[in-house]
C-alpha positions as CSV (number, residue, x, y, z in Angstrom):
1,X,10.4,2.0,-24.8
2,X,13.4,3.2,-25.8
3,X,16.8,3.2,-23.3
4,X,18.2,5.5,-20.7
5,X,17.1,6.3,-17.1
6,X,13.8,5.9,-16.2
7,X,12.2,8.5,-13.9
8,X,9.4,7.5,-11.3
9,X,7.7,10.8,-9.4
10,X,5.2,8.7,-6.5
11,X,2.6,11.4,-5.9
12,X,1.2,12.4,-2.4
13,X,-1.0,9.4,-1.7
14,X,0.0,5.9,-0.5
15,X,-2.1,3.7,-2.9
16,X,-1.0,5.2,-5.9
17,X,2.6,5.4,-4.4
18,X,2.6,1.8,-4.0
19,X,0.8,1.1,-7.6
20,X,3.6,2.2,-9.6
21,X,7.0,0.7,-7.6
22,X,5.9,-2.6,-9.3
23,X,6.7,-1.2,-12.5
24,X,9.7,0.3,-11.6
25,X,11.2,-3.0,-9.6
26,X,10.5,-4.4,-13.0
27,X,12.4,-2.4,-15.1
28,X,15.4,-2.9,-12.5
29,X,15.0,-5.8,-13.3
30,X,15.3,-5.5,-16.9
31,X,18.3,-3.8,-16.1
32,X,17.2,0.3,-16.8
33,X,18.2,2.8,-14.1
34,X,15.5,3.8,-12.2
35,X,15.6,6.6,-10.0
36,X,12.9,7.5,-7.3
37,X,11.2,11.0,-6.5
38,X,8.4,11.9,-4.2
39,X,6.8,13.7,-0.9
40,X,9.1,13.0,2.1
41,X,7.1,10.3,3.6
42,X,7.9,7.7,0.7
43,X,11.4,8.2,1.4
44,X,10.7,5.7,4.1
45,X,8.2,3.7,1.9
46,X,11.3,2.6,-0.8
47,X,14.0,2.6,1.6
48,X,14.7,-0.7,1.2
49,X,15.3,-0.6,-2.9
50,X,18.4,0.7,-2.9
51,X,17.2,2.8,-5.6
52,X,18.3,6.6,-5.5
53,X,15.8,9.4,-3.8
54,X,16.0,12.3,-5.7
55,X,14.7,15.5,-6.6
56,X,12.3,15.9,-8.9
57,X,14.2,17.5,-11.2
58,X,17.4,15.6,-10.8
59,X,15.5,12.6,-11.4
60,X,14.0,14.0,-14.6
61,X,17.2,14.9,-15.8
62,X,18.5,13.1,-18.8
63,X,15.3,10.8,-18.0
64,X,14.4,8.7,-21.3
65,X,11.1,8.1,-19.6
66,X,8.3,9.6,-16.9
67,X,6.4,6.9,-14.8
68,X,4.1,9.2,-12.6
69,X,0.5,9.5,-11.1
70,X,-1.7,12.8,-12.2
71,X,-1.7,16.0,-14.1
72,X,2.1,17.2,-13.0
73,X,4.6,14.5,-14.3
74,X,2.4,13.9,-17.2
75,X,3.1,17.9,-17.9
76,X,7.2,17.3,-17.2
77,X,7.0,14.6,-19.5
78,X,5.0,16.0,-22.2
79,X,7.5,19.6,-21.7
80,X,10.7,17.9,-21.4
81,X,9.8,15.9,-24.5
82,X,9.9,12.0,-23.5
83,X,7.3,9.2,-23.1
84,X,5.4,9.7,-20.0
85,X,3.3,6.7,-18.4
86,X,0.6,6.4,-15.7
87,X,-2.7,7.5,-15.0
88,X,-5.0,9.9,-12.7
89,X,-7.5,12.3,-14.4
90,X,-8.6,13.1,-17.9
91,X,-5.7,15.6,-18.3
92,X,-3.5,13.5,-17.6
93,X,-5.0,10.8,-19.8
94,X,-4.7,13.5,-22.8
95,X,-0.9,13.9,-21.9
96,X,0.1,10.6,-21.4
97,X,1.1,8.3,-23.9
98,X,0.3,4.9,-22.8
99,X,-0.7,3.5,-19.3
100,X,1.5,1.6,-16.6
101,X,0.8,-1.7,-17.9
102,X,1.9,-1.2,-21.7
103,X,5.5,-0.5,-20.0
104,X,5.3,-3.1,-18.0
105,X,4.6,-5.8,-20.9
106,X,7.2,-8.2,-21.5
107,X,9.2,-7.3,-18.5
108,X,10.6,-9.8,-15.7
109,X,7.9,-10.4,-12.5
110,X,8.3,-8.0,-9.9
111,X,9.6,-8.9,-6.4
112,X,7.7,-8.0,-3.0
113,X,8.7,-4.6,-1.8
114,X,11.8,-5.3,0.6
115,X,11.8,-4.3,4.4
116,X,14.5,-2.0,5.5
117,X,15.9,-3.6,9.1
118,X,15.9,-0.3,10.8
119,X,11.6,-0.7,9.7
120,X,11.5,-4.2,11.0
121,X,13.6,-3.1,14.2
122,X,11.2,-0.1,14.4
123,X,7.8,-2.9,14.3
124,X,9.6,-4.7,16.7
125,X,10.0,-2.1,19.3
126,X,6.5,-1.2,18.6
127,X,4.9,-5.0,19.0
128,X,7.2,-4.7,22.5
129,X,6.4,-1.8,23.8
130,X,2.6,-2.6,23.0
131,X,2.9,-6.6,24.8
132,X,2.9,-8.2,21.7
133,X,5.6,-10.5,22.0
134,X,3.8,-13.7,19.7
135,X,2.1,-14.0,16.5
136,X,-0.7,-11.8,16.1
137,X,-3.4,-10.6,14.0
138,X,-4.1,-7.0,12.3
139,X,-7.5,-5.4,12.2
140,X,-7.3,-1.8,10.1
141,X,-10.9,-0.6,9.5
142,X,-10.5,2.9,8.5
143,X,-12.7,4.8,11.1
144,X,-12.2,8.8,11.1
145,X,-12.8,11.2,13.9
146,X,-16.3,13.0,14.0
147,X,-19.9,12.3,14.4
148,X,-20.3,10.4,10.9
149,X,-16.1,8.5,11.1
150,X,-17.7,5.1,11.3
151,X,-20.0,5.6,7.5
152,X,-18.5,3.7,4.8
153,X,-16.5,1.3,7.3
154,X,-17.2,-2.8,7.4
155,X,-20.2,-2.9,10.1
156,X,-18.6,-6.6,11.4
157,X,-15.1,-5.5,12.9
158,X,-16.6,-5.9,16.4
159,X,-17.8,-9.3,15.9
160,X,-14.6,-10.6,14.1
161,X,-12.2,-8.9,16.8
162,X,-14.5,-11.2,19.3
163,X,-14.2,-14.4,17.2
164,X,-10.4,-13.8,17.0
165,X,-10.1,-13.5,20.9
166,X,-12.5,-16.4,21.1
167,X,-9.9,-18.1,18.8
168,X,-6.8,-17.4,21.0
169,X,-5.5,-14.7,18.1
170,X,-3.9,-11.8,19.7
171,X,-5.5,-8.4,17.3
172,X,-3.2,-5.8,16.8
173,X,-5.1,-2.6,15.7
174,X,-3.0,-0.5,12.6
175,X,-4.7,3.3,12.1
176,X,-3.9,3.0,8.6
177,X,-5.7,6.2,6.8
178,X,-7.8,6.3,9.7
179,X,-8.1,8.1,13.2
180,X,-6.2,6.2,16.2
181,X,-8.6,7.3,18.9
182,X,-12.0,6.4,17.2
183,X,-10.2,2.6,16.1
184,X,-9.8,2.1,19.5
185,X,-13.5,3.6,20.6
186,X,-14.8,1.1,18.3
187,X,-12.2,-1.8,19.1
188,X,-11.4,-1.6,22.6
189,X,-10.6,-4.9,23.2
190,X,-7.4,-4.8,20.2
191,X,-3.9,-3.6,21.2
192,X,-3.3,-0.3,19.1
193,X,-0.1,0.1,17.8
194,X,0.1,3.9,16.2
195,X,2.9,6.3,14.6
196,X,4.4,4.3,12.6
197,X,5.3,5.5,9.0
198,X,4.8,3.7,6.0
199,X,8.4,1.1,6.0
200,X,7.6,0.1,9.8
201,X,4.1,0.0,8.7
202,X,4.9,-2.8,6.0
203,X,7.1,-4.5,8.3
204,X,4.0,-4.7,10.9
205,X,1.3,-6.4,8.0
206,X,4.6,-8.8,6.6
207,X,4.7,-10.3,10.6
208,X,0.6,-10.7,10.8
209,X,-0.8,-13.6,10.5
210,X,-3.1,-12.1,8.9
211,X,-4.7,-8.4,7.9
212,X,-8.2,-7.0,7.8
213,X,-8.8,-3.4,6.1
214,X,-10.5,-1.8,4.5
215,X,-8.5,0.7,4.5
216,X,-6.9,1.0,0.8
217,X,-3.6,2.3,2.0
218,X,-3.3,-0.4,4.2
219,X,-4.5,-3.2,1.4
220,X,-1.7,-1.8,-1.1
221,X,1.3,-2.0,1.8
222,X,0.2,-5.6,1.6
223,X,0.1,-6.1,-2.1
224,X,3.1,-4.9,-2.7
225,X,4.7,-7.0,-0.3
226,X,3.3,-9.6,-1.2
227,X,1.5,-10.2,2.7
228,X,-1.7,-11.8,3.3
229,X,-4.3,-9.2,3.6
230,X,-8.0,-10.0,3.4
231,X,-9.2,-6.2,1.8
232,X,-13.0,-5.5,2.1
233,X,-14.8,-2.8,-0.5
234,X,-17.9,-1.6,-1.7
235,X,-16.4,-1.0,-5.5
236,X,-14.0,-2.7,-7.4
237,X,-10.7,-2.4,-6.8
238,X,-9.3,-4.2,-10.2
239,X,-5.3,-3.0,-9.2
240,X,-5.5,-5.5,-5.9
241,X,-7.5,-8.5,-7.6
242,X,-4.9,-11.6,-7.6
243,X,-2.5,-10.1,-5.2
244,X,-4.6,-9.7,-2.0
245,X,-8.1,-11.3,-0.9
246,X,-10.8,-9.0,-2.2
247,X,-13.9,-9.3,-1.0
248,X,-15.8,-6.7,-3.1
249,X,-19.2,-6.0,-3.4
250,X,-22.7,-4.5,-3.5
251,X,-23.1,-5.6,-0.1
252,X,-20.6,-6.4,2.9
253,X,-19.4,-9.9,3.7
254,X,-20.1,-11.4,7.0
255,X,-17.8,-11.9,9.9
256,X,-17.6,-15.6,9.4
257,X,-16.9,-15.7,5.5
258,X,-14.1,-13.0,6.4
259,X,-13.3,-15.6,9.0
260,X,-12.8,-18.2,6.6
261,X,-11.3,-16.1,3.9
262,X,-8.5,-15.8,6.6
263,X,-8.0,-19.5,7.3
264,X,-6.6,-20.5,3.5
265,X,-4.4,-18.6,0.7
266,X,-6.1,-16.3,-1.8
């Protein structure tokens, strides 16, 4: 694997942001400098690393190695003439030299993703200024606006945010991927909390009790830290299995095996 910095580019998209900081914890671990590129939002997503954000090219530079997601940082890698690692099309495939997990092999465990205290105080104000001032529950289908928002999206959420309320749980309703207004349409009865980015967003699922989603942003925020999060899906999701509660299938659980899925560790 050779020695030298170690350059990780998080592409544009929250799950595959969140699959590769595992790696790169880990090699911090094994004591390689890792530095940390990416669209603004993720700024917020590793603030608490204390790993450097960087340019792209200042974090390429002098990089022995190119962890990235996609066609683009397998291309800087192939160009600038070091190993590149990751995954994302058939391009990038062809350019890449070995996936993630061959980089990862033999290194130390990685730890959850830390929370920033400016992203906890920012959940805090957020649970306060919505009433939520106890434990509470997260529900975080992924409902988008328009006529068709609610295809794809776990029929039962109704029913489970009525057994939770039954149950003297307090839901808290996290937008996730999807569209704040038409979560609430289809969960009046949950306390939305919205516009939050994705540190205070973390710091939200680490206070639940538990989460609900099946919203795939949502379900990696809680892998990597490590949170309990039940994730629902129609396909396999073979990146989550072990480190949240999958229940994946040709056909939906019900509201009651969620129920109970909630009520002991995965």
């Amino acid at each position: 694997m050779g020695e030298g910095p170690v350059a990780v580019l998080l592409p544009d998209d929250l799950p595959a942001a969140c699959a590769l900081i595992p790696t790169a914890l880990r090699l911090r671990a094994a004591g390689r400098e890792v530095r940390i590129s990416g669209p603004a939002w993720a700024t917020d997503l590793v603030a608490g690393l204390a790993i450097p954000f960087l340019t792209p090219a200042a974090a390429r530079d002098g990089a022995a190695m190119v962890l990235g997601h996609g066609f683009g940082p397998a291309l800087a890698a192939r160009l600038a003439g070091v190993p590149g690692f990751g995954g994302g099309g058939w391009c990038a495939r062809r350019l890449w030299r070995g996936p993630t997990e061959s980089v990862a092999a033999g290194l130390p465990s990685a730890q959850a993703l830390p929370i920033d205290p400016r992203h906890d105080a920012e959940a805090t104000a957020a649970l306060g200024g919505a009433g939520v001032l106890g434990p509470f529950t997260i529900l975080s289908p992924r409902v988008l606006a328009g006529r068709k928002g609610r295809e794809g999206v776990w029929p039962a959420y109704p029913l489970l945010l009525r057994l939770l309320r039954e149950g003297g749980r307090r839901v808290v309703l996290l937008p996730g991927g999807g569209d704040p207004a038409a979560i609430q349409a289809l969960l009046p009865e949950g306390v939305l909390v919205a516009g939050l980015g994705a540190g205070a967003t973390a710091a939200m699922v680490v206070r639940a009790l538990a989460t609900v989603t099946d919203d795939e942003g949502i379900a990696h925020l809680g892998a990597l830290t490590g949170a309990p999060v039940v994730v629902l899906a129609r396909r396999p999701l073979p990146e989550l299995e072990g480190r949240v509660t999958l229940l994946a299938g040709d056909r939906w659980p019900t509201a009651a095996q969620v129920w109970s899925r909630m009520e002991r560790p995965r």
